[in-house]
Backbone as XML, in Angstrom:
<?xml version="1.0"?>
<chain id="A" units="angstrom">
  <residue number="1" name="UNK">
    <atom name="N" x="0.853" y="-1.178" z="0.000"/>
    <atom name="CA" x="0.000" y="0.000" z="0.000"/>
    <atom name="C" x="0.896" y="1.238" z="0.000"/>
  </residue>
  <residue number="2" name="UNK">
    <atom name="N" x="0.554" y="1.947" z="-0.711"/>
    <atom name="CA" x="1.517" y="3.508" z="-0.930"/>
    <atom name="C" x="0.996" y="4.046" z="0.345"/>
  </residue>
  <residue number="3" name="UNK">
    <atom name="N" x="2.329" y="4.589" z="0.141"/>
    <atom name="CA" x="2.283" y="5.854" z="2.016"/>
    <atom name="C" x="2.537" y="7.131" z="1.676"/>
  </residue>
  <residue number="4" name="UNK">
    <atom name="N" x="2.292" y="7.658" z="1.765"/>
    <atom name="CA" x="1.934" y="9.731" z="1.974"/>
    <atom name="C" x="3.530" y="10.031" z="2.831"/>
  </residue>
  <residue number="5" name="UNK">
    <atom name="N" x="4.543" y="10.673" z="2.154"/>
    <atom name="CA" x="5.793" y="11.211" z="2.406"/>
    <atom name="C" x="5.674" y="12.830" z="2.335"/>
  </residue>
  <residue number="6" name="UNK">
    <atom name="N" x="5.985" y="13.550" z="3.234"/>
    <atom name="CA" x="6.280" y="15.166" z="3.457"/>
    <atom name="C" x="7.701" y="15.196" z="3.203"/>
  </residue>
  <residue number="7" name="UNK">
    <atom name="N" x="7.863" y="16.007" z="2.779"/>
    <atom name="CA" x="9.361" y="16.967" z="2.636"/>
    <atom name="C" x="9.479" y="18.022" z="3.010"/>
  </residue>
  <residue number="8" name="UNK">
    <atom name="N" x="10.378" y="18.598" z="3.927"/>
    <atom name="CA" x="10.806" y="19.852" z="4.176"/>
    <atom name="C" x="11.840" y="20.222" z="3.911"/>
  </residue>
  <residue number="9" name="UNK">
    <atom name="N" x="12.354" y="21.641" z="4.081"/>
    <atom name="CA" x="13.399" y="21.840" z="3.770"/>
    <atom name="C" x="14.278" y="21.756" z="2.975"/>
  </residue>
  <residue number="10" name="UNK">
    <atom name="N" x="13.400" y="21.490" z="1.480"/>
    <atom name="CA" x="14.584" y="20.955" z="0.645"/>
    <atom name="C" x="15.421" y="22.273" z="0.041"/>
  </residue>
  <residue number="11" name="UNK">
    <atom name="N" x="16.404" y="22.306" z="0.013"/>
    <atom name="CA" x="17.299" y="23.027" z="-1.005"/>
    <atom name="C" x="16.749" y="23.488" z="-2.074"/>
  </residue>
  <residue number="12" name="UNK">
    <atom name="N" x="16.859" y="24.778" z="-1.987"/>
    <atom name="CA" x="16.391" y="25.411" z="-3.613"/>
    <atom name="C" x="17.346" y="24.920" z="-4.777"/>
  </residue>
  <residue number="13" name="UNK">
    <atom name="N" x="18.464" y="24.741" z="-4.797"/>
    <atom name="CA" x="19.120" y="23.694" z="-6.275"/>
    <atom name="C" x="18.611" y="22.501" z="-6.087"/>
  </residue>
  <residue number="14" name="UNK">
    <atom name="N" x="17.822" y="21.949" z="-5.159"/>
    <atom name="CA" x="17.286" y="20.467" z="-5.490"/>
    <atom name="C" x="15.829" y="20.514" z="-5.801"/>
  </residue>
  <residue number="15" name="UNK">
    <atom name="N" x="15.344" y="21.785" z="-5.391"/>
    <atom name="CA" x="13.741" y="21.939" z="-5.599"/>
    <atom name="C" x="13.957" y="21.954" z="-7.083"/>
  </residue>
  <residue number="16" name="UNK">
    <atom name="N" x="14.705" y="22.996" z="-7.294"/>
    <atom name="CA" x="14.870" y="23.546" z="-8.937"/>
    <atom name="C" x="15.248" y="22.248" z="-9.750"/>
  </residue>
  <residue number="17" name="UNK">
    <atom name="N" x="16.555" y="21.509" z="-9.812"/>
    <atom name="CA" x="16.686" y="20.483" z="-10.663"/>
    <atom name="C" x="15.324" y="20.036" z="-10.876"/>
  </residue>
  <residue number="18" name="UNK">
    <atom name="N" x="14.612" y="19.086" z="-9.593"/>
    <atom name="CA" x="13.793" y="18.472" z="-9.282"/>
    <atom name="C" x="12.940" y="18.618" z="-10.486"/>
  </residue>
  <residue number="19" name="UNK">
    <atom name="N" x="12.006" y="19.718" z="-10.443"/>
    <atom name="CA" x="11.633" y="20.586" z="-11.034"/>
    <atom name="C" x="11.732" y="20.970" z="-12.684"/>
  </residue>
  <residue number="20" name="UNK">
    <atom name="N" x="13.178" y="21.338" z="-12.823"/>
    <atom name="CA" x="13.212" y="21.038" z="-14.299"/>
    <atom name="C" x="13.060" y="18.990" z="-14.795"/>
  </residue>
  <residue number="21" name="UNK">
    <atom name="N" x="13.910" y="18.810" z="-14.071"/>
    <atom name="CA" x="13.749" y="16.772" z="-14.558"/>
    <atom name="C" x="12.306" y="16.635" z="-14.747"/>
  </residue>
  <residue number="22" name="UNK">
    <atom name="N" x="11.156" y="16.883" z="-13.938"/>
    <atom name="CA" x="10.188" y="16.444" z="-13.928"/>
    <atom name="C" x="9.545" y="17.347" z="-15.521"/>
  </residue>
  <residue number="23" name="UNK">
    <atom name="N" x="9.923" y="18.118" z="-15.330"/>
    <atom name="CA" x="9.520" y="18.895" z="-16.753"/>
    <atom name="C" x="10.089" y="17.966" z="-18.160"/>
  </residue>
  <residue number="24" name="UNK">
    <atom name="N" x="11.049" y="17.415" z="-17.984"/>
    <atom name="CA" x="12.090" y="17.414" z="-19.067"/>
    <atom name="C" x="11.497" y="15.892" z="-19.410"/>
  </residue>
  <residue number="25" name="UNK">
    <atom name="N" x="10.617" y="15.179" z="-18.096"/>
    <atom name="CA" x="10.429" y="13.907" z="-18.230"/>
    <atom name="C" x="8.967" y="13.779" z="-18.472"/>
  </residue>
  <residue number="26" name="UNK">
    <atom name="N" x="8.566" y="15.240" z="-18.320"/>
    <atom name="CA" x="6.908" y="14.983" z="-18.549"/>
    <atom name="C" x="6.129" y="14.316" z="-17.382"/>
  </residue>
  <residue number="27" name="UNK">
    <atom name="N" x="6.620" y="14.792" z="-16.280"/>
    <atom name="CA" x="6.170" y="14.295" z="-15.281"/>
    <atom name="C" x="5.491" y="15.405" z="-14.160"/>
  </residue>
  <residue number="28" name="UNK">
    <atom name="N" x="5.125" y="14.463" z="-13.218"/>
    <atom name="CA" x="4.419" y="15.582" z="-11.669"/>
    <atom name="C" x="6.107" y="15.579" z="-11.309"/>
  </residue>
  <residue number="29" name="UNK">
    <atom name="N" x="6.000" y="16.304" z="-9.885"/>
    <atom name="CA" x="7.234" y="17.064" z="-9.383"/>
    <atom name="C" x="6.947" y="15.680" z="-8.391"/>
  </residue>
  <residue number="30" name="UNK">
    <atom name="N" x="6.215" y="15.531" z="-7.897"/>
    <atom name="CA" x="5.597" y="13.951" z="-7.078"/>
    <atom name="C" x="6.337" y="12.961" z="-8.160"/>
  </residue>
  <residue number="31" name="UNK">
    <atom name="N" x="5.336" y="12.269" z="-9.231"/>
    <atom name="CA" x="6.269" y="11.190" z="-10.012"/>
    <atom name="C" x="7.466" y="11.426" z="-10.154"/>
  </residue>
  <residue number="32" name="UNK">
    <atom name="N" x="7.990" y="12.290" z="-10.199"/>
    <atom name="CA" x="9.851" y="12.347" z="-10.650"/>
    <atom name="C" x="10.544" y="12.449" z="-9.541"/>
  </residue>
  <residue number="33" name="UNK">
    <atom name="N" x="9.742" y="12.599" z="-8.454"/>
    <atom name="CA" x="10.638" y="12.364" z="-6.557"/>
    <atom name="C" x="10.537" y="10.940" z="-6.566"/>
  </residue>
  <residue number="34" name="UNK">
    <atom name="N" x="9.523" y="10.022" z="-6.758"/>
    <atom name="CA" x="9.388" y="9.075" z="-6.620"/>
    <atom name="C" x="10.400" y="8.215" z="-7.753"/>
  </residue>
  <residue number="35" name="UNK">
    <atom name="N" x="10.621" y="8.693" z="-9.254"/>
    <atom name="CA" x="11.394" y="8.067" z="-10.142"/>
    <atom name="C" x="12.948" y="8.373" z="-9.587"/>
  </residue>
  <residue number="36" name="UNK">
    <atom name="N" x="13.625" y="9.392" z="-9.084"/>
    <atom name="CA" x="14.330" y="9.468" z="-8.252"/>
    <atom name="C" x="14.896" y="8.447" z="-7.116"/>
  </residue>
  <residue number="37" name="UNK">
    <atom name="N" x="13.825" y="8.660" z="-6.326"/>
    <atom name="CA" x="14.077" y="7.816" z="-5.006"/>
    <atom name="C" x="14.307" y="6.151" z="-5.785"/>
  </residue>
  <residue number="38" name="UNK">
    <atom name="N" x="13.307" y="5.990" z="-6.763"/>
    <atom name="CA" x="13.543" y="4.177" z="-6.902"/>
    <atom name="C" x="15.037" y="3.961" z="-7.803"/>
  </residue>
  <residue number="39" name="UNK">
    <atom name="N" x="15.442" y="4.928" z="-8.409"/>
    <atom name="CA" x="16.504" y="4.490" z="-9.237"/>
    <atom name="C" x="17.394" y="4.465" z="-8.047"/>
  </residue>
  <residue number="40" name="UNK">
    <atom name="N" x="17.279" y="5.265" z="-6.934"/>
    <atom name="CA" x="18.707" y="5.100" z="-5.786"/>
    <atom name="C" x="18.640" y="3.824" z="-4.989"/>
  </residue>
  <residue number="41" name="UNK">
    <atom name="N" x="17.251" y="4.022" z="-4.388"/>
    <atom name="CA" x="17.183" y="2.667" z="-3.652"/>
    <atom name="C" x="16.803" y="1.377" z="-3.856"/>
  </residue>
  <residue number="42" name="UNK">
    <atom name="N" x="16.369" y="1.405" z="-5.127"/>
    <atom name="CA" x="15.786" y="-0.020" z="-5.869"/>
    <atom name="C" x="16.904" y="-0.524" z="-6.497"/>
  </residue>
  <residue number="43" name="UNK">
    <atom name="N" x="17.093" y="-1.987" z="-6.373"/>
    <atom name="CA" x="17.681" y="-2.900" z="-7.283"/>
    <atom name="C" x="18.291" y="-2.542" z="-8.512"/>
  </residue>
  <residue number="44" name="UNK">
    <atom name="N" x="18.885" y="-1.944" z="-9.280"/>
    <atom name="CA" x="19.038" y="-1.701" z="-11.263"/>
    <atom name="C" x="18.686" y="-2.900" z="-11.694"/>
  </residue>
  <residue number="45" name="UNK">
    <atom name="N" x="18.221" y="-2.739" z="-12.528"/>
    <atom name="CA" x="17.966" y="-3.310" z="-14.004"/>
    <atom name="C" x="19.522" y="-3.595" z="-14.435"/>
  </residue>
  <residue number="46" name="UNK">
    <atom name="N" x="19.922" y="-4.969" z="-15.184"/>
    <atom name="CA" x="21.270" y="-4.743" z="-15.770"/>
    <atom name="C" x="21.083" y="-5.019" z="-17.156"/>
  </residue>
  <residue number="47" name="UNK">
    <atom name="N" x="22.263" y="-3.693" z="-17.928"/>
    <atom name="CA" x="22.521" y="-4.086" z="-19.537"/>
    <atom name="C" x="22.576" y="-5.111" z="-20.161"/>
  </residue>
  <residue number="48" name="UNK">
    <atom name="N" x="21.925" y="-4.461" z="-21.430"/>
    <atom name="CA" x="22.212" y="-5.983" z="-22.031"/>
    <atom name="C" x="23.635" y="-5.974" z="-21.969"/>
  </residue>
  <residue number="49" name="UNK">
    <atom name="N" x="24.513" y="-5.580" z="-22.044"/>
    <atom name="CA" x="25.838" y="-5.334" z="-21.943"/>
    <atom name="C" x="26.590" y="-6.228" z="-20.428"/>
  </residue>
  <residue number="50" name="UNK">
    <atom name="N" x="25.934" y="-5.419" z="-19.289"/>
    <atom name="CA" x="26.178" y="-6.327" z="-18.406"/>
    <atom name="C" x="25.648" y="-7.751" z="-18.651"/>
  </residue>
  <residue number="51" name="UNK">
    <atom name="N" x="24.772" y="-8.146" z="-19.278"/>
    <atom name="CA" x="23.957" y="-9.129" z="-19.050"/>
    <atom name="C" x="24.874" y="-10.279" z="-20.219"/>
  </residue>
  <residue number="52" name="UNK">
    <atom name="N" x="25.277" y="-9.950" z="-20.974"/>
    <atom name="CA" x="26.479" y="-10.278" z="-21.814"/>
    <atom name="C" x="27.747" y="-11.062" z="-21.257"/>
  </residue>
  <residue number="53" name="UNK">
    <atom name="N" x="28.456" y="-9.880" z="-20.660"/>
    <atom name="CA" x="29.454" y="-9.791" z="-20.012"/>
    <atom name="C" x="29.215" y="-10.908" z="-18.458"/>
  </residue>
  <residue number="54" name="UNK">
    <atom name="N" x="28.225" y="-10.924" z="-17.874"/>
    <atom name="CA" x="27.984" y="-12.154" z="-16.865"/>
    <atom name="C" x="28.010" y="-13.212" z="-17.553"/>
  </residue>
  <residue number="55" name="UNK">
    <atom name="N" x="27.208" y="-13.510" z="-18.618"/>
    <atom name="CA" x="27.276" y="-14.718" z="-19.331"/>
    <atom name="C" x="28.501" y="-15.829" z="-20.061"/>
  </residue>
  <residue number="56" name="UNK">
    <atom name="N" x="29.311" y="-14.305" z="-20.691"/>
    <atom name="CA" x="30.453" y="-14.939" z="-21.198"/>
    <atom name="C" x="31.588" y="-15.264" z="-19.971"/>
  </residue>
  <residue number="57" name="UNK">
    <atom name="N" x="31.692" y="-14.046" z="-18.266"/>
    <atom name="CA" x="32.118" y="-14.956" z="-17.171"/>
    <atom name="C" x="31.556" y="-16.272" z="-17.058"/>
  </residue>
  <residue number="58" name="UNK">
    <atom name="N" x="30.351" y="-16.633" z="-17.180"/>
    <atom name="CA" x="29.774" y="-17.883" z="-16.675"/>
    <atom name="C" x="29.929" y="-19.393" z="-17.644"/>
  </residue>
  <residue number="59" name="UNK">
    <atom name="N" x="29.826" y="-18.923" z="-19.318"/>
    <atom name="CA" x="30.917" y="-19.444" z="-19.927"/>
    <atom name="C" x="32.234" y="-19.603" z="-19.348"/>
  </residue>
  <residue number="60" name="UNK">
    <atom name="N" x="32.465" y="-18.980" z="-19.362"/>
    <atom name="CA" x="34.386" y="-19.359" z="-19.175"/>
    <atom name="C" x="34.698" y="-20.438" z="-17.908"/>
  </residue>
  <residue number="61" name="UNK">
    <atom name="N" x="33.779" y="-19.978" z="-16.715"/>
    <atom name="CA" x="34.058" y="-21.069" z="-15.128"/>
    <atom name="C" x="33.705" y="-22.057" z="-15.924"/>
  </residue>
  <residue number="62" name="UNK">
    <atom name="N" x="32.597" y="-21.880" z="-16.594"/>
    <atom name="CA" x="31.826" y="-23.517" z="-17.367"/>
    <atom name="C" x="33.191" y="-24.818" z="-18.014"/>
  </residue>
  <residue number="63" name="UNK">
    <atom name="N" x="33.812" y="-23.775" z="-18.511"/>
    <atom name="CA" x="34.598" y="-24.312" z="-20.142"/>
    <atom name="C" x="35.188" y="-25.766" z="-19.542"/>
  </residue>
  <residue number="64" name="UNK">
    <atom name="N" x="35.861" y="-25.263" z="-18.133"/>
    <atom name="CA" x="36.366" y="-26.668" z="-18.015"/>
    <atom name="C" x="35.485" y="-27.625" z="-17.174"/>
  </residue>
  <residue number="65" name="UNK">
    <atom name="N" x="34.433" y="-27.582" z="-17.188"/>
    <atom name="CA" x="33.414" y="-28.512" z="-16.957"/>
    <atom name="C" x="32.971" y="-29.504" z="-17.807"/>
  </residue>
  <residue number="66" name="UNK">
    <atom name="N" x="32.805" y="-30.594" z="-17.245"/>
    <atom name="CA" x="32.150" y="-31.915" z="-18.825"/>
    <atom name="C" x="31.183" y="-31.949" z="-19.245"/>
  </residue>
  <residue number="67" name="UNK">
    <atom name="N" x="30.801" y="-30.533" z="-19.023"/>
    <atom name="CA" x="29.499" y="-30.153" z="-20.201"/>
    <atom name="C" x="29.566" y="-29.466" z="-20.988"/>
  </residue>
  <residue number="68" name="UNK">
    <atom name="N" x="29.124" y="-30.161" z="-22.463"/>
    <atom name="CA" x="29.983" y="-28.747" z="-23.645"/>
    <atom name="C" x="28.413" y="-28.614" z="-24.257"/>
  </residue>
  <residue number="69" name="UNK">
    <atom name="N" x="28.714" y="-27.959" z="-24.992"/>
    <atom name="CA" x="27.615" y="-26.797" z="-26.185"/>
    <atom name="C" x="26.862" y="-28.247" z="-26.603"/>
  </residue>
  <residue number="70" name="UNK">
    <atom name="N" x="27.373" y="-29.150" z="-27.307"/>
    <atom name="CA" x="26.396" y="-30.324" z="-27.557"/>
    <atom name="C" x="26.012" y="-30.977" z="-27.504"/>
  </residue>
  <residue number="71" name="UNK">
    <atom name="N" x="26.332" y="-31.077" z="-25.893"/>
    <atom name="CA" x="25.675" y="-32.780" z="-24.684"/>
    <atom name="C" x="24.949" y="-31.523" z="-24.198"/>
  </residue>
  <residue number="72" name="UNK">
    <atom name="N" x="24.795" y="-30.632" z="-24.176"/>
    <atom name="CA" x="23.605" y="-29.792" z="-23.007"/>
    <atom name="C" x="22.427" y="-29.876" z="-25.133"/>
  </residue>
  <residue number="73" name="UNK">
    <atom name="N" x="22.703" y="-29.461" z="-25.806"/>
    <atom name="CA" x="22.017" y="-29.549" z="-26.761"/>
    <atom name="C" x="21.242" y="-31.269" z="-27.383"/>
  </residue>
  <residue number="74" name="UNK">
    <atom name="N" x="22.366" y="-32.111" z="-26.984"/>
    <atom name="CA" x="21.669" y="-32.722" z="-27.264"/>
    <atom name="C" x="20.514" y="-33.492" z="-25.785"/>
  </residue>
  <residue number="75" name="UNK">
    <atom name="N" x="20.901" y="-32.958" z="-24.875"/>
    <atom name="CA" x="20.252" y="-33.507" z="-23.350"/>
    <atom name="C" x="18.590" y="-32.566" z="-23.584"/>
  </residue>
  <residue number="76" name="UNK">
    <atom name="N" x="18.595" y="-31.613" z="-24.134"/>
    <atom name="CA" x="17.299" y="-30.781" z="-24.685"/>
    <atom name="C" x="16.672" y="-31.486" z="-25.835"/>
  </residue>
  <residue number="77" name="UNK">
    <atom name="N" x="17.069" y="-32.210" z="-26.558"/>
    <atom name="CA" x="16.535" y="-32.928" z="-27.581"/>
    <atom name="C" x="15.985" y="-34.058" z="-26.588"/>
  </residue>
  <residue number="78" name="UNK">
    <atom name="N" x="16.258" y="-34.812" z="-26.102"/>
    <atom name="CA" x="16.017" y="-35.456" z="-25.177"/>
    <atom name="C" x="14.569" y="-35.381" z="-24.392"/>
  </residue>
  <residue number="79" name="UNK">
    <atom name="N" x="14.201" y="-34.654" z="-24.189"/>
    <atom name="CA" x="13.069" y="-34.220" z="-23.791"/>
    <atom name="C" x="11.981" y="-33.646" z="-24.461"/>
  </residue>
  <residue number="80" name="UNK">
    <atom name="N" x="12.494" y="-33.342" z="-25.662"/>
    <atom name="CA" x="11.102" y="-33.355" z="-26.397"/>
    <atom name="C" x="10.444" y="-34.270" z="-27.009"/>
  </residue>
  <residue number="81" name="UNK">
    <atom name="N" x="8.832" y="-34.268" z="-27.255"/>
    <atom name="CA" x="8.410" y="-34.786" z="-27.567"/>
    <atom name="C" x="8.789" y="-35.715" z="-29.190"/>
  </residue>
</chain>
């Protein structure tokens, strides 16, 4: 359930950024505090780039394992109908 947050005191260069971003994003000055706050404290999303780059690490620990590209390919044939 969403909760009701007050702010005081904020800094006039943070009111102002604030302020323009939310403009620049087409947003309330509310939605773009909130798009704010989740990009700091929420989890990221990772690149496809990162998402790449984990994979080809996870390749490589793999490589010397006795599972190659066409016993896992053919272990998927295996199971289909």
């Amino acid at each position: 359930m969403p909760t009701t947050l007050t702010l005081k005191n904020i800094p006039v260069e943070v009111y102002e950024r604030l302020k323009v971003s939310a403009e620049t994003h087409r947003r309330s000055l509310n939605s773009e505090a909130i798009v704010c706050l989740e990009s700091m404290l929420l989890p990221k999303r990772i690149t496809a780039s990162e998402r790449l780059a984990r994979a080809r690490a996870l390749r490589a620990a793999l490589s010397n394992s006795k599972f190659q590209a066409k016993d896992i390919s053919a272990y998927k044939q295996e199971e289909r109908p």
